[in-house]
N, C-alpha and C positions, 0 to 999 in steps of 0.2 A: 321837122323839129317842132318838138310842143311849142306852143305860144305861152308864158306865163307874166304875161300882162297884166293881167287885173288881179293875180296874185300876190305881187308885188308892186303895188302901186304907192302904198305907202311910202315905198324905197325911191320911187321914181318921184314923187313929190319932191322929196326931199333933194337928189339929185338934182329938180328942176330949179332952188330955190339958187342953187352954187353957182358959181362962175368958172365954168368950165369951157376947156381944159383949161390944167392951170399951168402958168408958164413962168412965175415965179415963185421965190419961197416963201414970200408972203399969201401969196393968193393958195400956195397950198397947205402951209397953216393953217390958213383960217378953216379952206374948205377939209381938211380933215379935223378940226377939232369940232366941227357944227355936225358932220359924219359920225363922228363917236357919239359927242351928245346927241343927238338923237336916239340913238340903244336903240338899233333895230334890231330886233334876235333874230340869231346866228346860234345854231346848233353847234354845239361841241363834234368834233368828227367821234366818228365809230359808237354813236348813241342812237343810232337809227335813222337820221336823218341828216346824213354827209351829203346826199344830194344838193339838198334845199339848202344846205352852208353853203356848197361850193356853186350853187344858182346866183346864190345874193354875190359872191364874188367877180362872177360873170357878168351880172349887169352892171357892177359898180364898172367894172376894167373896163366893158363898151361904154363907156362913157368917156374914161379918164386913166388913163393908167398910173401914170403920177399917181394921184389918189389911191386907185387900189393898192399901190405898194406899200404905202405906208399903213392904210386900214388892216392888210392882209397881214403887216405882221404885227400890227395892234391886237389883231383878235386873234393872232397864235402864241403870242405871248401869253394869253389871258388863257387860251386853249391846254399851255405847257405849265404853266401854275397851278389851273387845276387836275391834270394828270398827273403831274409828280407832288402833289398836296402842299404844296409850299407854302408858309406859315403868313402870308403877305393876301394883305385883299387889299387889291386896286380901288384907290379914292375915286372919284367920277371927276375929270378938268385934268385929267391926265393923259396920256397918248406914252402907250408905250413902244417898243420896237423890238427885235429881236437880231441879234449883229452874231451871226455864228462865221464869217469867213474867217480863214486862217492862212493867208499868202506868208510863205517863208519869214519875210521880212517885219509883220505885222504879227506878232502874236504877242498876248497878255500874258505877265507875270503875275501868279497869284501866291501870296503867304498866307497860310493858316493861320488865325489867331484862335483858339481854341477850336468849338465846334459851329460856332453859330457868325462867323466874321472870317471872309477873304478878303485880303488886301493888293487891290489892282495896281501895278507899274506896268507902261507901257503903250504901244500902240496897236491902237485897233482900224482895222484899214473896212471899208465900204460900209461905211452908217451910213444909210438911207435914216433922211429926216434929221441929222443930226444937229440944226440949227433950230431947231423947236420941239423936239421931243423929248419927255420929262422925265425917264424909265426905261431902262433896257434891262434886256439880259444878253449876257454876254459871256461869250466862252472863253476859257483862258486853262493855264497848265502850271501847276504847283512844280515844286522841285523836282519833285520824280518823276515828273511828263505828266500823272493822272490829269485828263483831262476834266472840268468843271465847267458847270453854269452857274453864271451869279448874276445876282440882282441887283441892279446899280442904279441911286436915285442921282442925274444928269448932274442935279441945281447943288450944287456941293464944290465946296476947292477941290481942287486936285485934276477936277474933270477941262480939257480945253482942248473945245474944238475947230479943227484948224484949216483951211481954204485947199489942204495936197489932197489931189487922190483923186479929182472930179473934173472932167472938161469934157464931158458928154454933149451934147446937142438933142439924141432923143433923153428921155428921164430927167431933163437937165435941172427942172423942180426940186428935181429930190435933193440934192446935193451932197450924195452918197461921200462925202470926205471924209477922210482920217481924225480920229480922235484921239489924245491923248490924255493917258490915267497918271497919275504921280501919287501914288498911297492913298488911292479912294478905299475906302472901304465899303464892302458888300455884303451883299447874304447868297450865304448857297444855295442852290432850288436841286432838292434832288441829292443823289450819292455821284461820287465820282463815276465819268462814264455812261450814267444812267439819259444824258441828252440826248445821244445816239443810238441808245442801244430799245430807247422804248417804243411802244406800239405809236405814238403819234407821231414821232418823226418822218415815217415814210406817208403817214396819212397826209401831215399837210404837205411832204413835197408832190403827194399828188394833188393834193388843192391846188396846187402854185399853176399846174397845167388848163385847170377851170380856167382860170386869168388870162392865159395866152388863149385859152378858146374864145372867151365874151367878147375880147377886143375882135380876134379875129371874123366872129361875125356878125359884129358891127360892120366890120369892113363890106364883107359881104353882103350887109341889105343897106351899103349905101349902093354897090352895084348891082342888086335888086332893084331897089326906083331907079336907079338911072335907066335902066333895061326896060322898065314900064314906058317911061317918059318918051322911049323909042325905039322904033324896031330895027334889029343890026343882027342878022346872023352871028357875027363873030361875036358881041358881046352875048348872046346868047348862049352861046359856046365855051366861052371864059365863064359866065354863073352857071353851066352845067359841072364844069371842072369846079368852081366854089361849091356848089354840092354835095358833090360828092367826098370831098374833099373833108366839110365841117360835119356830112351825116356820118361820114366813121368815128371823126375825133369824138365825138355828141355821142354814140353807141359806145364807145372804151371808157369813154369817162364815166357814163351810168353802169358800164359792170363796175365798173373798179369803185363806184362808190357802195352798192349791193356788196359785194364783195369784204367793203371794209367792214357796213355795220352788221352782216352776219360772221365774221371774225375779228372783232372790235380787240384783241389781243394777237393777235397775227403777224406774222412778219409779212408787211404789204411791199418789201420791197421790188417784185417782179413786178406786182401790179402799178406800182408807181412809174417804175422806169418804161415801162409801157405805153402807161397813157402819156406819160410826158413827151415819148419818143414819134407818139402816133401823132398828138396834137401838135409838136412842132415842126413835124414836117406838114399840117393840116393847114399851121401859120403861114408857111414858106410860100405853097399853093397857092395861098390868100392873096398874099400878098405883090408874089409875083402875076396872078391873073387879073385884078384891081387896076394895078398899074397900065396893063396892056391894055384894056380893056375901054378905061377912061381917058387915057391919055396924060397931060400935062397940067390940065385946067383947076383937077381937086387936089393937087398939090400946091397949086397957086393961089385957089382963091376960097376953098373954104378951109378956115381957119380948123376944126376940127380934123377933118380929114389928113392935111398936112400932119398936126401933130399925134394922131396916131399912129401914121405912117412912118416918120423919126421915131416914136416910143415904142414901137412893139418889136422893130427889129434887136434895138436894145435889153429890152423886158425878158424876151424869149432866149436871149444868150446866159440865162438860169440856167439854162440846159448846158449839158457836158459835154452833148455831141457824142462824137465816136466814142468817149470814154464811157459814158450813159448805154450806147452802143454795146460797148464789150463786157460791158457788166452784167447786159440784162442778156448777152450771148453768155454767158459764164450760167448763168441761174438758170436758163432753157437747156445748155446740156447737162448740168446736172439731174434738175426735175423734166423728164422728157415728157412731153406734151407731143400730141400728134395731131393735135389744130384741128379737130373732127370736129362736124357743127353737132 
């Protein structure tokens, strides 16, 4: 795998200046709003340089995953306002988020007031960030089911977010809880429909994959130095398996990012579901040979270690699993590929 150290050093400063991990919601506050202000650029995906987005996202997550969650969907919020042109430029001291789950029980009511005003009632279940972030977008469903995205500024009545919905242990920073709207009023981003059905939505859910990669090999060169530090066959054997393991996920993730920015209008959803499926089992790997490898000690005594260990089995359950599985088997027996190199 490239080194891209001194390419991104800038970002690494900056990272060094935080107090990471962070393990409250204060401390990830702050450290994500000192993250945004800084404006480190970050490529728009499918502009030519999805890589080098989905790079900086990878060093942030080997740091911190708390943090990356929330930056990741700071900067695809900003990513999805300017692909669907929406009529809103983001202030600077702002941090926004993006809240598209829709569990049975948790879904928004939206009423049209003309064309330029939806009005939110309801609840919305897993905000990440939701005790400090100033801006969402948020999906929700008019009368007739069209589903919508709206833009909702937090700091307003109506908006009050509530302590249900969060008892995590990894991510526990974020405090992913339930929010409730009572006649907020929004702006539409976009036509009905248009959130799902555009070219960026499978882009960045393959972003989301970069994420569980950085953290994962993070993991992996702290069981590198440990492997220097001394000679053990068997840990030798477990970073052979971390290997091989991160230089596949590391190869899908660089097609599929080629991939997007020469089809920047594309339906990326095989190559999404892909690298998501290859990197989370790349996670699995990781983390199950880590474990074996070092024993009990870096779960006890360095502070970092422990909490990416708690935070990534969490972070990577983004994934659908078998249902991720039988979807991306649905699109290979359609489009038949015969995997020739």
């Amino acid at each position: 795998m490239p080194n891209h150290s001194n390419e991104y050093s800038a970002l690494d400063d900056t990272l060094d200046k935080l107090d990471l991990p962070c393990r409250s919601v204060s401390t990830l506050e702050r450290a994500s709003a000192a993250l945004i202000e800084a404006a480190y650029p970050l490529p728009l995906p499918g502009q030519g340089a999805t890589l080098a987005r989905w790079r900086v996202l990878a060093a942030i997550a080997g740091r911190d995953l708390s943090l990356v969650k929330i930056y990741e969907s700071h900067t695809d919020a900003l990513a999805i306002l300017a692909e669907l042109r929406a009529p809103i430029q983001p202030a600077t001291g702002r941090i926004w988020a993006v809240w598209a789950a829709e569990p049975p029980d948790a879904v928004l009511h939206a009423e049209r007031q003309g064309d330029a005003v939806l009005t939110l009632t309801g609840t919305k279940a897993w905000c990440s960030g939701a005790a400090f972030v100033t801006d969402a977008l948020v999906t929700c469903r008019d009368s007739h089911g069209e589903k919508w995205l709206a833009a909702v500024n937090l700091r307003q009545p109506g908006v009050r977010v509530t302590e249900r919905g969060w008892h995590a242990v990894g991510m526990a920073a974020t405090q992913s809880v339930e929010v409730e709207f009572d006649g907020v009023p929004t702006i539409p981003v976009g036509v009905s429909g248009e959130y799902l059905s555009r070219p960026g939505f499978w882009q960045g859910g393959a972003g989301i994959a970069a994420c569980w990669y950085g953290a994962a090999a993070a993991l992996g060169n702290a069981l590198r130095q440990a492997v220097a530090r001394r000679e053990d066959p068997y840990r030798w054997a477990h970073l052979g398996t971390v290997d091989a393991a991160l230089s596949g996920a590391a190869t899908v993730l660089r097609d599929a990012a080629e991939w997007i920015d020469n089809d920047p209008h594309g339906n990326a959803m095989t190559v999404a579901l892909r690298s998501r499926s290859v990197t989370e089992r790349a996670v699995s790997t990781v983390l199950e040979a880590t474990g074996r490898a070092l024993g009990a000690t870096p779960f006890c005594r360095d502070r970092w270690f422990a909490q990416m260990s708690a935070d990534l089995p969490v972070f990577v359950r983004q994934s659908h699993a078998e249902h991720d599985l039988a979807a991306l088997g649905r699109l290979v027996a359609r489009d038949y590929d015969d995997w020739s190199l």
